[in-house]
TIMAR-803051 format. One line per field, with one value per residue (C-alpha): residue in three letters; chain; x, y negated, z negated. Coordinates in steps of 0.02 Angstrom, whole numbers, plus 50000, padded with zeros to 5 digits. Layout:
aa = (ALA_...)
ch = (A_...)
east = (X_...)
north = (Y_...)
up = (Z_...)
END
This chain:
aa = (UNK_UNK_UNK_UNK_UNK_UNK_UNK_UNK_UNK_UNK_UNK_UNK_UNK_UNK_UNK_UNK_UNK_UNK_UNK_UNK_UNK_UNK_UNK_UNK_UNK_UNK_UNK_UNK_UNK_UNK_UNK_UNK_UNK_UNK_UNK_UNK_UNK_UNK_UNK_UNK_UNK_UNK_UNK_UNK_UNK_UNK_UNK_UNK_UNK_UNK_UNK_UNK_UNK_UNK_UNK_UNK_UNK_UNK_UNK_UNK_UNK_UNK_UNK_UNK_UNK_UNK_UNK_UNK_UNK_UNK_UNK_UNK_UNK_UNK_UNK_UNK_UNK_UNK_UNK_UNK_UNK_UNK_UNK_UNK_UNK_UNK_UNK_UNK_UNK_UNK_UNK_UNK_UNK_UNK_UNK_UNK_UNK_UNK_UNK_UNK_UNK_UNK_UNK_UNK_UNK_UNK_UNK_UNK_UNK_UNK_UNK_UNK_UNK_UNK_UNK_UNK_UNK_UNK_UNK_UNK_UNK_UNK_UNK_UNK_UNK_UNK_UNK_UNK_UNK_UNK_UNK_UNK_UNK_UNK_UNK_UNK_UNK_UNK_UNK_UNK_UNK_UNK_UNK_UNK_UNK_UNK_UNK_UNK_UNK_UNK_UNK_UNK_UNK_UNK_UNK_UNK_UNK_UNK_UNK_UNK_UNK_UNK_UNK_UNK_UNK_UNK_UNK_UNK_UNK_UNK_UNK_UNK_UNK_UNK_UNK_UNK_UNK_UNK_UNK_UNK_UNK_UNK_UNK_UNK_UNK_UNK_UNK_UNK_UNK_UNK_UNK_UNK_UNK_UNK_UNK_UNK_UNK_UNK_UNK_UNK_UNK_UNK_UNK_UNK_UNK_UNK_UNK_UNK_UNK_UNK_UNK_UNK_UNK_UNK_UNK_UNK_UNK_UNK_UNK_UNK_UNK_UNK_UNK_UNK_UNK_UNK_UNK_UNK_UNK_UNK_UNK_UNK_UNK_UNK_UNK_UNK_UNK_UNK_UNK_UNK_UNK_UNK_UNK_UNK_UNK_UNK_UNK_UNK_UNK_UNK_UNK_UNK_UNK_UNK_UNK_UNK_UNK_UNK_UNK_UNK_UNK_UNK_UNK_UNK_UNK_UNK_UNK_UNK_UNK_UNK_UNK_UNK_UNK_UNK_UNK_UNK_UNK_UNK_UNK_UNK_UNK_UNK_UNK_UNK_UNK_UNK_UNK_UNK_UNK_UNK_UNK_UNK_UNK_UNK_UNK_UNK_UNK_UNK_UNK_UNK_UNK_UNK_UNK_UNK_UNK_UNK_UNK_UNK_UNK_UNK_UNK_UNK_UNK_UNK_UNK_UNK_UNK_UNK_UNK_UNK_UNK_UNK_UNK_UNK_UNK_UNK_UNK_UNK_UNK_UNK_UNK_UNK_UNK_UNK_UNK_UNK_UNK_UNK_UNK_UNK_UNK_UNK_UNK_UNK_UNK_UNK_UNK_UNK_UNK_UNK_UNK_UNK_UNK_UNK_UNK_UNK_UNK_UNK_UNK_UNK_UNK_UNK_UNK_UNK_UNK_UNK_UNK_UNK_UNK_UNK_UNK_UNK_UNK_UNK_UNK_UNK_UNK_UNK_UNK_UNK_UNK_UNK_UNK_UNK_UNK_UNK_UNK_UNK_UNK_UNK_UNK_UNK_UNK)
ch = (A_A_A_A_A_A_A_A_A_A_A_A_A_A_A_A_A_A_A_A_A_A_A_A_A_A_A_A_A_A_A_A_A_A_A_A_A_A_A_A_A_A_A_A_A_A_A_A_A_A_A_A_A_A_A_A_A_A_A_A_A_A_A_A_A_A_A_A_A_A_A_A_A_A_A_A_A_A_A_A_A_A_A_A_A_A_A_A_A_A_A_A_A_A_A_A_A_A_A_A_A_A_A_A_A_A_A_A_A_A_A_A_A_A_A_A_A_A_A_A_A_A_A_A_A_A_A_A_A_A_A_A_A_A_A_A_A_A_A_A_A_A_A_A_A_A_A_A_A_A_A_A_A_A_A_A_A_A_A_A_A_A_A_A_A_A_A_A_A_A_A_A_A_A_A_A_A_A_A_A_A_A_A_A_A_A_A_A_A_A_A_A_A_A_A_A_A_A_A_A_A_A_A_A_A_A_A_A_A_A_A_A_A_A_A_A_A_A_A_A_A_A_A_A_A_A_A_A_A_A_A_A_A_A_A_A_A_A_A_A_A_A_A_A_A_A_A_A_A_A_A_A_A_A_A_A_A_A_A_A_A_A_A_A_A_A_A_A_A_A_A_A_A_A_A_A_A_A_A_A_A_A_A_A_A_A_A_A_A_A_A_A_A_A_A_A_A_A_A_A_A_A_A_A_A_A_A_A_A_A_A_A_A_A_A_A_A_A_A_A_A_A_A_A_A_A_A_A_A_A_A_A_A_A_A_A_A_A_A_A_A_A_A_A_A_A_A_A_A_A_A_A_A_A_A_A_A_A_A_A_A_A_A_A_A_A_A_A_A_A_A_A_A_A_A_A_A_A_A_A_A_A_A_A_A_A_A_A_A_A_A_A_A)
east = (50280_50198_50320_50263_50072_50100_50178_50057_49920_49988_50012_49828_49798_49923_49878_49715_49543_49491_49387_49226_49183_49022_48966_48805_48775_48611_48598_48464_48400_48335_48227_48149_48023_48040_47965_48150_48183_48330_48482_48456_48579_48631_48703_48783_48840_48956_48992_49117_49050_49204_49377_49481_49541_49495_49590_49525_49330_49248_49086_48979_48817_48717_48654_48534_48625_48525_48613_48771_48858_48905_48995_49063_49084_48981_49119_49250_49386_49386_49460_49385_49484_49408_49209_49233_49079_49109_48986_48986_48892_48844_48761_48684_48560_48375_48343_48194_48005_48003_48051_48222_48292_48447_48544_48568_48697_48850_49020_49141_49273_49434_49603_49741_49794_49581_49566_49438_49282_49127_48988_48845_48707_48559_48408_48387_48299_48152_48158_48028_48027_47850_47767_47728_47544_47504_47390_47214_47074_46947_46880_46688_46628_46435_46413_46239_46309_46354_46412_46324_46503_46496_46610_46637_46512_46333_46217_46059_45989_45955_46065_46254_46332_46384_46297_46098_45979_45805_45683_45550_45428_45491_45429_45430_45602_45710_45861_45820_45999_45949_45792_45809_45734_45739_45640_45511_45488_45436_45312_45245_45310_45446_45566_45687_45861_45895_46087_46125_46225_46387_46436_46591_46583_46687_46794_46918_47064_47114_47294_47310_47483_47455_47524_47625_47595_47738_47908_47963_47806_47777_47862_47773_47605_47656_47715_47593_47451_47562_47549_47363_47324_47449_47357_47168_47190_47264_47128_47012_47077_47109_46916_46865_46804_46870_46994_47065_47182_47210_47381_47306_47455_47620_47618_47476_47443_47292_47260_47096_46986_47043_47056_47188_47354_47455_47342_47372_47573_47507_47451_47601_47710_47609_47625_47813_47810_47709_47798_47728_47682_47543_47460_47422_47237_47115_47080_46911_46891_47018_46900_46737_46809_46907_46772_46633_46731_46776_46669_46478_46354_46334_46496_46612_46764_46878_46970_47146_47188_47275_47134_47240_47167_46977_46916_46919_46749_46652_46714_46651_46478_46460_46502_46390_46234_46302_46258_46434_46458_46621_46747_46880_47030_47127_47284_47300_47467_47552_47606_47791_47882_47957_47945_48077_47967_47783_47752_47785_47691_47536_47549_47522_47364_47288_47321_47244_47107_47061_47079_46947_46840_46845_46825_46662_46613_46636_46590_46418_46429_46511_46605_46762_46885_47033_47195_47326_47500_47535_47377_47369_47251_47152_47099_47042_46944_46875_46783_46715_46532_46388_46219_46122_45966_45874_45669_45601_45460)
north = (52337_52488_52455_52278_52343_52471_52351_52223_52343_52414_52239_52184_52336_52314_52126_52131_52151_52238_52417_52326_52144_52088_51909_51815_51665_51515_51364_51231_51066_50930_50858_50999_50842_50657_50504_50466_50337_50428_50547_50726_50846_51035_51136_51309_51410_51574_51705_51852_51962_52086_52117_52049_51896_51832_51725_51677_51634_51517_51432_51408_51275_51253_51083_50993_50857_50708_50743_50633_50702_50588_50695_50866_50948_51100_51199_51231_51360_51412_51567_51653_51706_51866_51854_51674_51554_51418_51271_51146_50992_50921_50748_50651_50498_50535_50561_50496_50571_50753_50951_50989_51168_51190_51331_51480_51457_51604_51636_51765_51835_51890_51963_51858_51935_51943_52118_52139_52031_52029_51919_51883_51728_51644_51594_51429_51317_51177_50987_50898_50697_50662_50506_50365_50324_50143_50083_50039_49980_50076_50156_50132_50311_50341_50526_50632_50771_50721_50839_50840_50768_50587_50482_50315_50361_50271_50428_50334_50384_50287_50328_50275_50150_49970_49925_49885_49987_49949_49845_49941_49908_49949_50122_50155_50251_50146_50059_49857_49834_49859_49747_49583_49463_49332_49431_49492_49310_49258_49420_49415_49610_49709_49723_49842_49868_50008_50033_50157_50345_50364_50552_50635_50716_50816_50752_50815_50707_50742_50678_50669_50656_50640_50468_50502_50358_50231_50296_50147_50123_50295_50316_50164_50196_50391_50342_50212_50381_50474_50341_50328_50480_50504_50348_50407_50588_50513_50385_50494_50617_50499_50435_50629_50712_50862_50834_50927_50889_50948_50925_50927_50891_50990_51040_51113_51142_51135_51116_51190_51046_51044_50909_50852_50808_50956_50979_50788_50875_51005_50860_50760_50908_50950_50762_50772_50938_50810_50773_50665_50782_50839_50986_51145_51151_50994_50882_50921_51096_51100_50976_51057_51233_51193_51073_51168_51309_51240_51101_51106_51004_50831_50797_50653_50680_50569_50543_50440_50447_50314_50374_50398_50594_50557_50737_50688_50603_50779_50821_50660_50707_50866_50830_50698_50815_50932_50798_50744_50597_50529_50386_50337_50250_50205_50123_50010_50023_49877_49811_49803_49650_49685_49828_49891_49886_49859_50055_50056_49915_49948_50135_50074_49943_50123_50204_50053_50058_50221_50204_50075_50176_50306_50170_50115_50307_50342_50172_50238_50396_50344_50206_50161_50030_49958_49953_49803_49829_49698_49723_49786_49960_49885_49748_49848_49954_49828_49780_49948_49888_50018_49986_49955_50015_49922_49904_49736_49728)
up = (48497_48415_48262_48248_48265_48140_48025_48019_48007_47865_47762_47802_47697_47579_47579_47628_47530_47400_47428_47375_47388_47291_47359_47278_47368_47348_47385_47353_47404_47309_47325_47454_47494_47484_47553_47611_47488_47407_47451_47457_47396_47426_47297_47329_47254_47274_47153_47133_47052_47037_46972_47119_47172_47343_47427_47583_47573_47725_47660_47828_47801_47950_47976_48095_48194_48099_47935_47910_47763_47637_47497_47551_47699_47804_47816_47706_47648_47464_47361_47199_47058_46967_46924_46981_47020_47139_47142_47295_47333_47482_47474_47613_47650_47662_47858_47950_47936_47990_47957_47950_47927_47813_47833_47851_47731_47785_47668_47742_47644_47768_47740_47793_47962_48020_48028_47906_47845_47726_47757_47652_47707_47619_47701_47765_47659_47721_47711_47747_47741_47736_47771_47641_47622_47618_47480_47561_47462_47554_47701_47749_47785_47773_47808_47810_47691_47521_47379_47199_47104_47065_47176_47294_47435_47426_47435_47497_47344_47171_47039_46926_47076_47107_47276_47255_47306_47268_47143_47061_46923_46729_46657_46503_46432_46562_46502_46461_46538_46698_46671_46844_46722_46855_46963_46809_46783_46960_46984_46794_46737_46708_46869_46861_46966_47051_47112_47244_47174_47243_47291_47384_47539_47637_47752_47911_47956_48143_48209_48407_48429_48620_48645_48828_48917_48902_48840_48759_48651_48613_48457_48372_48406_48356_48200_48144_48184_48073_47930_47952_47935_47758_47693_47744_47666_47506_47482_47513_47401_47268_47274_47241_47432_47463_47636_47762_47890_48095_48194_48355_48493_48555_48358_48291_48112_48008_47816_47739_47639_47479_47315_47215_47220_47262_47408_47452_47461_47577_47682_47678_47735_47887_47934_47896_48032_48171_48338_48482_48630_48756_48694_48779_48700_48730_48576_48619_48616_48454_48345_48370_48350_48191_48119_48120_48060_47902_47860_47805_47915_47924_47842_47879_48017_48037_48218_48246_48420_48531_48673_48811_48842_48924_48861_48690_48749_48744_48576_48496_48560_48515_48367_48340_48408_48282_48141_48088_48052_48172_48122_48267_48226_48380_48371_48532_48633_48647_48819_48842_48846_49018_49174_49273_49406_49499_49491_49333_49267_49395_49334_49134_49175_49252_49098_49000_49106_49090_48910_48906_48996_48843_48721_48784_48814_48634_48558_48645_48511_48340_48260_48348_48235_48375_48267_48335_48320_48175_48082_47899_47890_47751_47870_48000_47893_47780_47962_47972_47918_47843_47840_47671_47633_47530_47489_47449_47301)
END
């Protein structure tokens, strides 16, 4: 036995690897974002980077159970001929909306009888799936606090716009264009048009994600929040406001106001991290602590929540004593097509209830805009009405 021990010990040095093993391993995934429309792919690759050959290399990619592999495989056993480069690709289909962690990517280099081993690992890299903004044509905000940029939001005030604002008589150095004709005939002088200036403001998007109250509907009316809140903060970016963004829920995140379109990315990501879930903080107490934090006064805040949490209620008014002007979008849970049993169905009409009773609470405060199940966005905020002002001559 001590012969045999001896003996093999001695060939897993004779046999085994070199004195020095240099490994370079990377890997990288691409796209490291998508809208899911495509396949992604990972690309490693592992370099040796000296004289000898190695013979017995495991490649080790960790992957999260919702990626199927299509082309490749996660694990696999290579060898490297001298300053050899091996390049591997793994291809799968896009997964569903959210964060996935790739990696850590490990390659082990062992001698044939196991003895001896070099590892070398990558870090993991991020995925994120984000979700796809729909194309709205607009959304009705009409906030106190308007920047001095030109923009899409009437600022009460005369100026470059398309919505009407006043009728005044003609002074001299005006521009004829704007000259009502119609309206200088019937009053005998010059009448002039006024249109109302358009502005940005600044605007918070807030995401409850607190939708626990019927297991089989949760995920829809989760989802359609998700895509609500992708499609507010990029047509609000495109129009020119400077947005921001809170995760309030079991994940938290939060994205500073910002403009343009890598910041609309920012966005997109947090919304790809979101998960459905109770949080530990109340909606309440997160929205006027982060709000007044980072926006200006009087600005514009935007709140989609399915209203199922009643404490959202004090928020929404303190934020409104604060000045801010408030915008709730509430998608409506639907009611399931069928129980499996009394408790359970009396248990969601108390839910419902109590929902109600927050609807009218906060329809008492700020604009509230019900959003159906079935219903396009753009139609439920083309019903989102603002008031005109307007002076007769």
């Amino acid at each position: 036995m001590v012969l045999l021990l001896a003996s093999l010990f001695f060939l897993s040095n004779f046999f085994g690897l070199p004195e020095e093993v240099e490994l370079k391993v990377s890997q990288r995934v691409v796209p490291s974002d998508s809208f899911g429309e495509g396949d992604i792919s990972i690309h490693v690759n592992v370099s040796n980077d000296r004289g000898d050959v190695l013979g017995n290399v495991e490649v080790d990619e960790s992957l999260p159970d919702a990626i199927v592999l299509e082309k490749g495989a996660s694990r696999m056993l290579t060898q490297l001929g001298s300053r050899e480069t091996a390049e591997l690709l793994l291809e799968f289909h896009s997964p569903i909306r959210g964060r996935y962690k790739i990696g850590p990517l490990v390659v082990r280099v062992e001698d044939p009888f196991g003895f001896y081993h070099v590892e070398k690992r990558s870090e993991a890299e991020i995925l994120s799936i984000m979700p796809m903004p729909e194309r709205i044509r607009a959304a009705e905000l009409r906030p106190r606090h308007l920047g001095p940029w030109p923009g899409t939001i009437p600022a009460r005030t005369p100026g470059p716009g398309t919505e009407f604002y006043s009728m005044r008589d003609y002074v001299s150095g005006d521009d004829p264009k704007r000259i009502n004709w119609k309206a200088s005939a019937k009053h005998r002088r010059l009448i002039l048009k006024e249109m109302e200036a358009e502005r940005v403001t600044d605007v918070m998007v807030v995401l409850d994600t607190d939708v626990s109250f019927y297991e089989i509907g949760e995920a829809e009316l989760f989802e359609r929040g998700v895509r609500a809140a992708a499609s507010l903060a990029s047509l609000l970016l495109r129009q020119g406001n400077r947005v921001g963004m809170i995760l309030q829920g079991e994940e938290r995140g939060v994205v500073a106001p910002g403009f343009g379109k890598r910041h609309e990315r920012d966005i997109l990501v947090l919304l790809a991290a979101a998960k459905p879930g109770r949080a530990q903080l109340s909606t309440s107490y997160v929205i006027t602590l982060l709000a007044r934090l980072m926006l200006p006064a009087k600005a514009q805040v935007v709140i989609i929540s399915p209203l199922l949490d009643a404490t959202i209620v004090d928020g929404v008014r303190e934020l409104a004593s604060a000045g801010y002007s408030i915008l709730v979008l509430s998608p409506s849970p639907e009611k399931p097509a069928r129980f499996e049993s009394v408790q359970e169905e009396i248990a969601f009409q108390m839910v419902m209830l109590e929902r109600s009773n927050t609807l009218l609470a906060i329809e008492q405060i700020c604009t509230v805009s019900q959003w159906p199940s079935g219903i396009l966005l753009s139609t439920i905020l083309s019903e989102v009405k603002r008031p005109r002002h307007m002076i007769r001559v």
